[in-house]
RODO-2510 file (C-alpha; in nm, 4 decimals, decimal comma):
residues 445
     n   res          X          Y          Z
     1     x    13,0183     7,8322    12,1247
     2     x    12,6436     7,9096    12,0764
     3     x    12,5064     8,2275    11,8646
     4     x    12,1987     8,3895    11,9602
     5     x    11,9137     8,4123    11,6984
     6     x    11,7409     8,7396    11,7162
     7     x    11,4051     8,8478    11,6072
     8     x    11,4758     9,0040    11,2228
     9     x    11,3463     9,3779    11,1492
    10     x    11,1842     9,2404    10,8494
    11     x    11,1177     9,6455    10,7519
    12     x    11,2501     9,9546    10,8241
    13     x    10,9333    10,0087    11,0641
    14     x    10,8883     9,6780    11,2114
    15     x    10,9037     9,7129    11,6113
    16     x    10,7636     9,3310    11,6615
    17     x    10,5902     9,0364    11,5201
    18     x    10,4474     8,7210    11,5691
    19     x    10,6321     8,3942    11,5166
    20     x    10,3805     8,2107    11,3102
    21     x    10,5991     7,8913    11,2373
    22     x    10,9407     7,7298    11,2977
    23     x    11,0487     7,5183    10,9939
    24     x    11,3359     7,3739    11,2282
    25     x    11,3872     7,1993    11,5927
    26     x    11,6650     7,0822    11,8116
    27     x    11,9579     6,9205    11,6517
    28     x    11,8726     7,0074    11,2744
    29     x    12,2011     7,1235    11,0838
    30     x    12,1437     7,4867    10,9005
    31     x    12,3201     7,6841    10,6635
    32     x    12,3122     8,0654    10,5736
    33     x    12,0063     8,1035    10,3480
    34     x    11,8218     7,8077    10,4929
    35     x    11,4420     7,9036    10,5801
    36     x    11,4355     7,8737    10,9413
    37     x    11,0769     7,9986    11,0763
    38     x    10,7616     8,2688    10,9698
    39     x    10,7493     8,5658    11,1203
    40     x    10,3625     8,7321    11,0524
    41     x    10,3535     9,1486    11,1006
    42     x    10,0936     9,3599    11,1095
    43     x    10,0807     9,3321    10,7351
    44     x    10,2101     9,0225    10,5864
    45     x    10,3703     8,6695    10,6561
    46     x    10,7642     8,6351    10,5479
    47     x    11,0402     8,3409    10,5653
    48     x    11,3332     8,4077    10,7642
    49     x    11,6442     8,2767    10,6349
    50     x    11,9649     8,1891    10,8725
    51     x    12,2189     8,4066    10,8324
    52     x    12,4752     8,1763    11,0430
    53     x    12,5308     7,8017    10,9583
    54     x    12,5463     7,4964    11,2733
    55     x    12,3146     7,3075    11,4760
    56     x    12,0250     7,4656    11,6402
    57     x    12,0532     7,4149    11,9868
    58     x    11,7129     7,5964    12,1847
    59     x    11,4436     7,7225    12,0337
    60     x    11,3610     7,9781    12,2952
    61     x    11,0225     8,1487    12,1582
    62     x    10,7482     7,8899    12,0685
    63     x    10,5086     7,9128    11,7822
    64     x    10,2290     8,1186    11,7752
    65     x    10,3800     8,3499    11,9889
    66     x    10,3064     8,7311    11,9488
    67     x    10,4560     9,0616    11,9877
    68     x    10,8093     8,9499    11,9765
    69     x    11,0286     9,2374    11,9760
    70     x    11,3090     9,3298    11,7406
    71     x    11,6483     9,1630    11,8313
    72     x    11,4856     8,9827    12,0761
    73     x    11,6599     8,6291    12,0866
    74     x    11,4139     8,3617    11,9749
    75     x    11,6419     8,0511    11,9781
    76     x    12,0158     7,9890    12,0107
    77     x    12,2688     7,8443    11,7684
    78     x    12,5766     7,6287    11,8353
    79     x    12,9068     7,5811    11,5807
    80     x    12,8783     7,2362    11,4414
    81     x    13,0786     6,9488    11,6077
    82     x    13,0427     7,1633    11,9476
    83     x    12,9770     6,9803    12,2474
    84     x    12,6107     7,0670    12,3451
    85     x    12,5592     7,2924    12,6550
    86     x    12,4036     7,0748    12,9515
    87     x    12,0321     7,1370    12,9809
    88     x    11,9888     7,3245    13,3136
    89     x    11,6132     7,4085    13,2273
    90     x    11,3370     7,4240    12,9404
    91     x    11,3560     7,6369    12,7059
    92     x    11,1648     7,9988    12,7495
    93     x    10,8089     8,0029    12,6493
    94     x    10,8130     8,4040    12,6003
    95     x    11,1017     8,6007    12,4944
    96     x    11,3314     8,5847    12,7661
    97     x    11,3853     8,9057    12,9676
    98     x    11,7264     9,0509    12,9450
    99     x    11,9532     8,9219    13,2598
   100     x    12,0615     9,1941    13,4400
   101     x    12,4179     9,3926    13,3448
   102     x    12,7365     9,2862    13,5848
   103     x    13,0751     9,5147    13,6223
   104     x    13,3724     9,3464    13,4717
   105     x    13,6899     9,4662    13,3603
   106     x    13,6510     9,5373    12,9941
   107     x    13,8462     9,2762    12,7636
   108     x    14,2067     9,3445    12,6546
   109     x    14,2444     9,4951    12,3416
   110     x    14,2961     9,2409    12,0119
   111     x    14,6009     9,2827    11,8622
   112     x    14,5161     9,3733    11,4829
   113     x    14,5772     9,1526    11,1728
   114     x    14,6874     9,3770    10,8656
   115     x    14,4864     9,3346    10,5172
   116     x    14,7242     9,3203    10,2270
   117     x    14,8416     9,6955    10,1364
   118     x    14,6387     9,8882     9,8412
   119     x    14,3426     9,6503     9,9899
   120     x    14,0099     9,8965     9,9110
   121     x    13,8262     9,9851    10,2070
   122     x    13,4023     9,9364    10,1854
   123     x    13,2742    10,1525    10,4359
   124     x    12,8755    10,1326    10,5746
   125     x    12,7049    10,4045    10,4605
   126     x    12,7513    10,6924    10,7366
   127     x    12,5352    10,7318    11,0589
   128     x    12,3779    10,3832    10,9500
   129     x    12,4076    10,1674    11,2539
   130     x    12,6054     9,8339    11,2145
   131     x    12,4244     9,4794    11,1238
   132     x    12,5999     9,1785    11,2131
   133     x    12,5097     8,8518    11,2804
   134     x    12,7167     8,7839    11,6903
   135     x    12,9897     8,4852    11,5162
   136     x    13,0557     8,7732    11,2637
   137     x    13,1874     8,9980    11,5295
   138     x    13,3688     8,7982    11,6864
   139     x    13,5502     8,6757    11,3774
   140     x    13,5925     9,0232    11,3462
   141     x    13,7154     9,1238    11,6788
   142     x    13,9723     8,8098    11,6601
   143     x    14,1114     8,9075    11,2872
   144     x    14,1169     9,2678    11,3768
   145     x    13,8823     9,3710    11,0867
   146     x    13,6863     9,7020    11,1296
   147     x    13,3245     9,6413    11,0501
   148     x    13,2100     9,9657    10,9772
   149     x    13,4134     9,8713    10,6336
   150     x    13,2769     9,5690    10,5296
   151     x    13,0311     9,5387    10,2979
   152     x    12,7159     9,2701    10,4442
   153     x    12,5767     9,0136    10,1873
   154     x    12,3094     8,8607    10,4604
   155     x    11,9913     8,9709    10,4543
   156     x    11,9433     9,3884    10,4768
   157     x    12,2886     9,4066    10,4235
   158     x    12,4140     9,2034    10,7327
   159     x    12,7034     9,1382    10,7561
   160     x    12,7624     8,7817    10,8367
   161     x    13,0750     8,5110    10,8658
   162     x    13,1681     8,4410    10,4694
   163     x    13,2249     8,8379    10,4864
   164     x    13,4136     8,8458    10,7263
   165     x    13,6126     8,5509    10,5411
   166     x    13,6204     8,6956    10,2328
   167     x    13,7744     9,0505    10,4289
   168     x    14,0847     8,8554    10,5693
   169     x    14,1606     8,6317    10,2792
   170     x    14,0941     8,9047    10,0030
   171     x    14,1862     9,2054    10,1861
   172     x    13,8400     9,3492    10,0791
   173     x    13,8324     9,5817    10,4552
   174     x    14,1180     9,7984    10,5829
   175     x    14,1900     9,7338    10,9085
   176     x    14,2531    10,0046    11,1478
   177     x    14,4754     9,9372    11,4459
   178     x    14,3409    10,0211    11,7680
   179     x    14,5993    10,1394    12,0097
   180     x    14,6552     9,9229    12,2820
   181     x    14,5780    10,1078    12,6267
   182     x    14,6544     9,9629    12,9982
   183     x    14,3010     9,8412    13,1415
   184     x    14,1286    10,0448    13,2926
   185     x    13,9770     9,9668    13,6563
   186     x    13,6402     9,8866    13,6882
   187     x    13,3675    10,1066    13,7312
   188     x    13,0330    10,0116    13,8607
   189     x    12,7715     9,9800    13,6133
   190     x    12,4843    10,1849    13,7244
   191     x    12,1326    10,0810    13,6136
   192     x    11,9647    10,2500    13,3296
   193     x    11,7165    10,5175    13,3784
   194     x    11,3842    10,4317    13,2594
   195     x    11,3025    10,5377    12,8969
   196     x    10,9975    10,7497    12,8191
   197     x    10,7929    10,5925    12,5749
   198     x    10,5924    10,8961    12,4050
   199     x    10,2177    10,7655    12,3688
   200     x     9,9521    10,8543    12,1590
   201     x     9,7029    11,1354    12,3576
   202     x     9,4301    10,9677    12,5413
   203     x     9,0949    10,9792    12,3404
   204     x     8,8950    11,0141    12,6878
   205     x     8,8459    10,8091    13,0001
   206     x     8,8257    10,3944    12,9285
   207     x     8,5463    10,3334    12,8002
   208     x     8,4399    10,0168    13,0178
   209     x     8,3881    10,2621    13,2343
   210     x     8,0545    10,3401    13,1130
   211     x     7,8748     9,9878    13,0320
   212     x     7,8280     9,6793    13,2538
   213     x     8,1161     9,4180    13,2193
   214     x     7,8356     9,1721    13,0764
   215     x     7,7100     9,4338    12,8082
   216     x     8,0134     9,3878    12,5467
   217     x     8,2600     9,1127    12,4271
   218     x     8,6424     9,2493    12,4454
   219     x     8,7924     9,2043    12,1173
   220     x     9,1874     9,2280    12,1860
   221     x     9,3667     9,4777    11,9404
   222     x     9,6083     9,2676    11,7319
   223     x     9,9241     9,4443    11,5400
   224     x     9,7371     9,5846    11,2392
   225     x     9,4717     9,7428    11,4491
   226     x     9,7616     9,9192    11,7105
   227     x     9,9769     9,9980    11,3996
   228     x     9,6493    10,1809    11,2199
   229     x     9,5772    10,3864    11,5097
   230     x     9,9423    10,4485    11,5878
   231     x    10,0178    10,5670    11,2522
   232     x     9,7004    10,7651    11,1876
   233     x     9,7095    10,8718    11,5311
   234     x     9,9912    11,0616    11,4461
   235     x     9,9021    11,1894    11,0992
   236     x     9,6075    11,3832    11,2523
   237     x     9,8203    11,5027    11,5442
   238     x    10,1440    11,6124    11,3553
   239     x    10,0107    11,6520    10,9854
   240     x     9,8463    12,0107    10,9073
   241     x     9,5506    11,8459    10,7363
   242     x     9,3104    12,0837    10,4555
   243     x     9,0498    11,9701    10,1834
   244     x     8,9623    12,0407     9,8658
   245     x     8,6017    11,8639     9,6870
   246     x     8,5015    11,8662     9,3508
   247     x     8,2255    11,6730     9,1177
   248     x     8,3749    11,5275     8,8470
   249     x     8,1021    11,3918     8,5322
   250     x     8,1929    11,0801     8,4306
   251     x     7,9420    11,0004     8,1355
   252     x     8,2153    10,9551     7,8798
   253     x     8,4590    10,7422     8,1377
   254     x     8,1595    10,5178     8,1537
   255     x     8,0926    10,4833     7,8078
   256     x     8,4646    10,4533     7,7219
   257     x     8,4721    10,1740     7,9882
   258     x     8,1679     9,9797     7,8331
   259     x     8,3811     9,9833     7,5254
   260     x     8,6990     9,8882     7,6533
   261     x     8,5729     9,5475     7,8347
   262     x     8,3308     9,4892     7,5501
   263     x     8,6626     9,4286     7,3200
   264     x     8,8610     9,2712     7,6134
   265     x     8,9053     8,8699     7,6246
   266     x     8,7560     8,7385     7,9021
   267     x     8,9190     8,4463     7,9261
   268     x     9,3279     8,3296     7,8903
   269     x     9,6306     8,5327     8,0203
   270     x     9,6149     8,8620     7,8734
   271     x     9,2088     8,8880     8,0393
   272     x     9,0754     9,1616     8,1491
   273     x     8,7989     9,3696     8,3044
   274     x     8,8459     9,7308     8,3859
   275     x     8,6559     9,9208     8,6813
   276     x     8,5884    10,3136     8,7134
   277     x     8,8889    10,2873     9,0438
   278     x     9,1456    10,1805     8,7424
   279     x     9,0568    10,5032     8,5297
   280     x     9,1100    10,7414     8,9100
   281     x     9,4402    10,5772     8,9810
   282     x     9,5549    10,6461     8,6153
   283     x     9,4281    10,9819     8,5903
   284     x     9,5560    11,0525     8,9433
   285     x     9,9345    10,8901     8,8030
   286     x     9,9365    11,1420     8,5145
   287     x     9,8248    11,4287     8,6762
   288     x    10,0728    11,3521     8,9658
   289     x    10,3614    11,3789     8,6649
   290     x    10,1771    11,7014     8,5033
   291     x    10,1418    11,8424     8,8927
   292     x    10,4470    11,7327     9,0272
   293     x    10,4858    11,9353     9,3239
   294     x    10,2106    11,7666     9,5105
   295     x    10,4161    11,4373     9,4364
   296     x    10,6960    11,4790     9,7030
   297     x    10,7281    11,3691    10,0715
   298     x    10,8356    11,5707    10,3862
   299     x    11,1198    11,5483    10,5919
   300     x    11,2796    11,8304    10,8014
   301     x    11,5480    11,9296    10,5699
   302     x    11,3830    11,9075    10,2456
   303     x    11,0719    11,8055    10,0193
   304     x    11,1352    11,4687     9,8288
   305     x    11,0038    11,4893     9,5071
   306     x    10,9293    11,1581     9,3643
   307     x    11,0616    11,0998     8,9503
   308     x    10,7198    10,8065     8,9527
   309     x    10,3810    10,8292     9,0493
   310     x    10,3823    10,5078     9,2807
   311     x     9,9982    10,5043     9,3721
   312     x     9,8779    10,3157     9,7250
   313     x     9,4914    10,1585     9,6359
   314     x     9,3789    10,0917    10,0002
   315     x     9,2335     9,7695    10,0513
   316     x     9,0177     9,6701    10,2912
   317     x     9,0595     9,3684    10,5018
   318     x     8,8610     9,1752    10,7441
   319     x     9,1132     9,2461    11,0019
   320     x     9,1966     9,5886    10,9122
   321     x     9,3357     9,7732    10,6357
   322     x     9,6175     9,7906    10,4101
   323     x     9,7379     9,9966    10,0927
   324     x     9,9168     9,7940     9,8393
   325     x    10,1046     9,9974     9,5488
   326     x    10,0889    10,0084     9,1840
   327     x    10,4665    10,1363     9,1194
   328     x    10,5264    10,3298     8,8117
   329     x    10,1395    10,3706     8,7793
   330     x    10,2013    10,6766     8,4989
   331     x    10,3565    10,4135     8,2396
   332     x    10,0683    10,1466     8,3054
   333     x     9,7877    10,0898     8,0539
   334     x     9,4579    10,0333     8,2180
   335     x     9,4710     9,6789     8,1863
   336     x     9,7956     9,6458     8,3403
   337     x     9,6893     9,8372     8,6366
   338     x     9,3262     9,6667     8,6669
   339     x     9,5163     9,3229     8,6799
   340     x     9,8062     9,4667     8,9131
   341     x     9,5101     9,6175     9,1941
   342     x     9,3349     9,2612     9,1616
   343     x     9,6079     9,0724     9,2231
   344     x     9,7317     9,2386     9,4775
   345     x     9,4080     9,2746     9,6853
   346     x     9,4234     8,9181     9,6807
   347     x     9,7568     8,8783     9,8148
   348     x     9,6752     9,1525    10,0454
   349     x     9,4209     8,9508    10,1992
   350     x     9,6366     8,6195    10,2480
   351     x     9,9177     8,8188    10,3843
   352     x    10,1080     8,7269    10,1565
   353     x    10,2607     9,0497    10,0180
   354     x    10,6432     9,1873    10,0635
   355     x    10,7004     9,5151    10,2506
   356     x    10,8095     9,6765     9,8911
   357     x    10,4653     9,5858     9,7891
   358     x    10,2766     9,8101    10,0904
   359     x    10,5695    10,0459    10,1950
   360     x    10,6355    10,3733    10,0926
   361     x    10,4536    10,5297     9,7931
   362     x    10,3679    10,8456     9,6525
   363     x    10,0018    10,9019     9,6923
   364     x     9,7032    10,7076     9,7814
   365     x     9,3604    10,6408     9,6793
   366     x     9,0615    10,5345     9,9296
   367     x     8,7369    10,4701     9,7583
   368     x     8,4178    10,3593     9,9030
   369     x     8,1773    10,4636     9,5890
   370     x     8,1166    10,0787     9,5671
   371     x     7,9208    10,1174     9,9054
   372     x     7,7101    10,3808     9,8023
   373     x     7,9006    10,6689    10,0315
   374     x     7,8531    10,9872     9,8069
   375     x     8,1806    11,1623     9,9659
   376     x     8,4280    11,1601    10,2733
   377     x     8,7126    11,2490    10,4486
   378     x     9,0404    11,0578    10,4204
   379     x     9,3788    11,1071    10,6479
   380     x     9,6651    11,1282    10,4731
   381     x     9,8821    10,8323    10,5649
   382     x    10,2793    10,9115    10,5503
   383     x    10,4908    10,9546    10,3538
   384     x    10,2452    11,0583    10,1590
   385     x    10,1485    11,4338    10,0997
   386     x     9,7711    11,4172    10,0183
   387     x     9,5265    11,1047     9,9816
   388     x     9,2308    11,1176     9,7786
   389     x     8,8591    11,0036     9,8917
   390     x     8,6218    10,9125     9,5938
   391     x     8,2449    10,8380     9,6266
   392     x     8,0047    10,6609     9,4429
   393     x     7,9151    10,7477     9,0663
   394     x     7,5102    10,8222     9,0934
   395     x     7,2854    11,0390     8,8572
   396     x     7,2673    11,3716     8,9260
   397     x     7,1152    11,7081     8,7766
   398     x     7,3414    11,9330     8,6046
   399     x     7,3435    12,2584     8,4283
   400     x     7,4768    12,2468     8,1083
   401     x     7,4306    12,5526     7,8563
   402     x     7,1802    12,6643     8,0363
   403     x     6,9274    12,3415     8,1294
   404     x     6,9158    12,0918     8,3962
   405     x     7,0213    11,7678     8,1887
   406     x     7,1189    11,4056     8,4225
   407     x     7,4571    11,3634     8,4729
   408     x     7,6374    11,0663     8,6176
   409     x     7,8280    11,2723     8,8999
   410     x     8,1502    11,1273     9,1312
   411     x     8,2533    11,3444     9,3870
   412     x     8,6208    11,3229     9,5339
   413     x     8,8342    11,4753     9,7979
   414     x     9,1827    11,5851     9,8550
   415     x     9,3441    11,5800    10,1560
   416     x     9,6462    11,7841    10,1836
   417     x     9,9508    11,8300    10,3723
   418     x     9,9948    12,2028    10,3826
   419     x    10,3633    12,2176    10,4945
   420     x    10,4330    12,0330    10,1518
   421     x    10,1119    12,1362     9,9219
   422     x     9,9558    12,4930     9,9317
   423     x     9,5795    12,5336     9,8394
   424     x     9,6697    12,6916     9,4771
   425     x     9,8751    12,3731     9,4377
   426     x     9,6140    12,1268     9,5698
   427     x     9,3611    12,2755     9,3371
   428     x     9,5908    12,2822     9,0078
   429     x     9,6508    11,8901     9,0591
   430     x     9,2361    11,8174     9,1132
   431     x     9,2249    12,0377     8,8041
   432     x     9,4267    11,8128     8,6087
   433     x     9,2979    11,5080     8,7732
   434     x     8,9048    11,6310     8,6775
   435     x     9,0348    11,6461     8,3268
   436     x     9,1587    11,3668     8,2774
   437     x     8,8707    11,1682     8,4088
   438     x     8,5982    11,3910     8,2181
   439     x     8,8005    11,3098     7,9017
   440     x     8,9124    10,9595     7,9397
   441     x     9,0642    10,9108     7,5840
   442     x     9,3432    11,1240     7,6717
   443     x     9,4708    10,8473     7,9162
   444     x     9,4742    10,6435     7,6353
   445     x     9,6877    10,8062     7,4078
***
């Protein structure tokens, strides 16, 4: 018997992926937990471990290939000491299309094999749909073991063959009986309407219309680029976007910072070098805890407010763009977080972070002060409620008691979502943000 491989959701939002790498071929014994292949997202490059153990039989998607979707099956599996299937033709060199759906009378009901009495039952958490690996259920099916109450120690909770093992030795699922019923007749399958796919709104007619075919160079879109404008697409579309500016003087932050790397080793493990971006995600952490209602995400039933300020640094990449988070940011001294941002922007750019490491978040921080823009507009990138856009620190005249004194000047923005952050709101967190900034030593304490 053979077991289909499928293309892993690596995260929560992952719809495809490219398969940079197989790390097995044709004949090679596997066992659960065994890297079998790379799979490169939009984002980052991850290991994919087997979740079944035999011999691999086909691999049906070759390297390099891209936009593999989910579940699609990408090479094929056979129980060890099977016989091999006769090769009738090469393997795929795409992701096979699905063959088409024939009427059959459905299977006979499985008579059920009790679990021991008293056994506990370990149910899937409700209205979560049901991951397991194809020799799994059929294990299943055979013992008569419900799945829905088995507990999956695969990766993302699948629920693979040892658990299924472990259920009918140890009892560890109830097992409810399905009544037999007398077959029913069979019914012709009809073919299955053709699902909508809900696209982004057209920006305008293509623009090739315009230019002469030998005027440009088509650059193909790859993952990150679709997933940006997907994403922020929809952000600007669905999101009721408002700003708030301000000018915040950081004189003191700059001579606090002088003094801070002037006492820091610059060499060894605990090195360190601490930039004007660490002192705006720390201020922005605290005043996130002071502020708290502007750190919460939407949903339809109910604002999530978040107990840590879990702060996204964008990072700019060569291919696109990508906002790694400094979790816990509030608790974080500025060295910790100056070496955290560093390292990863570097893993960042090899693709080499985990979707923990870019997912989710609280709040995030786009600055491009280091190019010299003075201020901007940033869209707020979900689940976030508000993102903030800082500019360049440059002298500026000022009015202080009275006289027109220099002033090194930073100007930031705050882009809110107003279902989740009123204007009141969005200006009581930049309050707190601008003080913490103009006064730097009370991040320290």
């Amino acid at each position: 018997m053979t077991t289909p491989i499928l293309m892993p959701a690596l995260s929560p939002t992952m719809e495809e992926g490219k398969l940079a790498k197989w790390h097995v071929k044709p004949g090679d014994k596997v066992r659960s937990g065994d890297v079998i292949a790379e799979i490169e997202t939009d984002k980052a490059t991850m290991e994919v471990e087997a979740v079944d153990e035999g011999v691999v039989e086909t691999l049906l998607v070759p390297e390099g290939t891209e936009a593999v979707k989910v579940n699609t099956v990408i090479a094929q599996l056979r129980e060890e000491g099977a016989v091999a299937a006769p090769a009738t033709a090469k393997p795929a060199t795409a992701a096979p299309a699905p063959a088409p759906v024939a009427a059959k009378p459905p299977a006979a009901p499985v008579a059920p094999t009790k679990a021991p009495a008293g056994a506990p039952a370990i149910r899937a958490p409700e209205g979560a749909r049901l991951n397991a690996s194809p020799l799994a259920r059929r294990l299943a099916a055979e013992g008569g073991v419900e799945l829905a109450r088995v507990a999956g120690s695969g990766p993302h909770g699948r629920i693979v063959k040892s658990d299924i093992e472990s259920a009918l030795k140890g009892g560890a699922a109830k097992v409810v009986p399905t009544p037999a019923a007398a077959p029913a007749r069979p019914q012709p399958v009809a073919a299955p309407a053709p699902v909508a796919v809900a696209a982004a709104p057209a920006a305008g007619p293509d623009a090739r219309l315009f230019f002469a075919k030998d005027s440009y160079v088509e650059v193909p879109h790859d993952s990150m680029r679709k997933t940006i404008a997907r994403r922020l697409t929809s952000s600007k579309r669905d999101i009721p976007h408002y700003y708030l500016k301000v000018d915040c003087q950081i004189d003191a932050l700059m001579d606090v910072r002088k003094q801070i790397n002037a006492q820091a080793p610059a060499e060894g493990p605990g090195a360190y070098k601490v930039s004007v971006n660490d002192f705006v995600v720390k201020a922005a952490a605290l005043a996130l805890i002071r502020v708290p209602g502007v750190n919460c995400s939407w949903t339809e039933t109910a604002l999530l407010q978040h107990r840590h300020a879990d702060i996204g640094v964008a990072v700019a990449l060569d291919f696109g763009l990508i906002t790694p988070i400094v979790q816990k940011a509030e608790s974080k001294s500025l060295a910790a977080i100056s070496n955290e941002v560093k390292d990863l922007a570097v893993r960042a750019k090899a693709k080499k972070l985990k979707p923990s490491e870019y997912e989710g978040g609280t709040f995030a921080i786009s600055n491009l002060g280091m190019y010299g823009v003075r201020d901007f507009t940033a869209v707020i990138n979900p689940p976030h409620a508000a993102i903030l856009a800082v500019g360049a620190g440059e002298g500026r005249p000022v009015v202080r008691n009275g006289a027109i004194v220099p002033a090194t000047v930073m100007t930031v923005q705050l882009s809110c979502d107003h279902r989740v952050i009123d204007g009141a709101l969005g200006a009581t967190w930049l309050e707190a943000f601008k003080g913490y900034l103009e006064n730097p030593v009370t991040m320290l304490a």
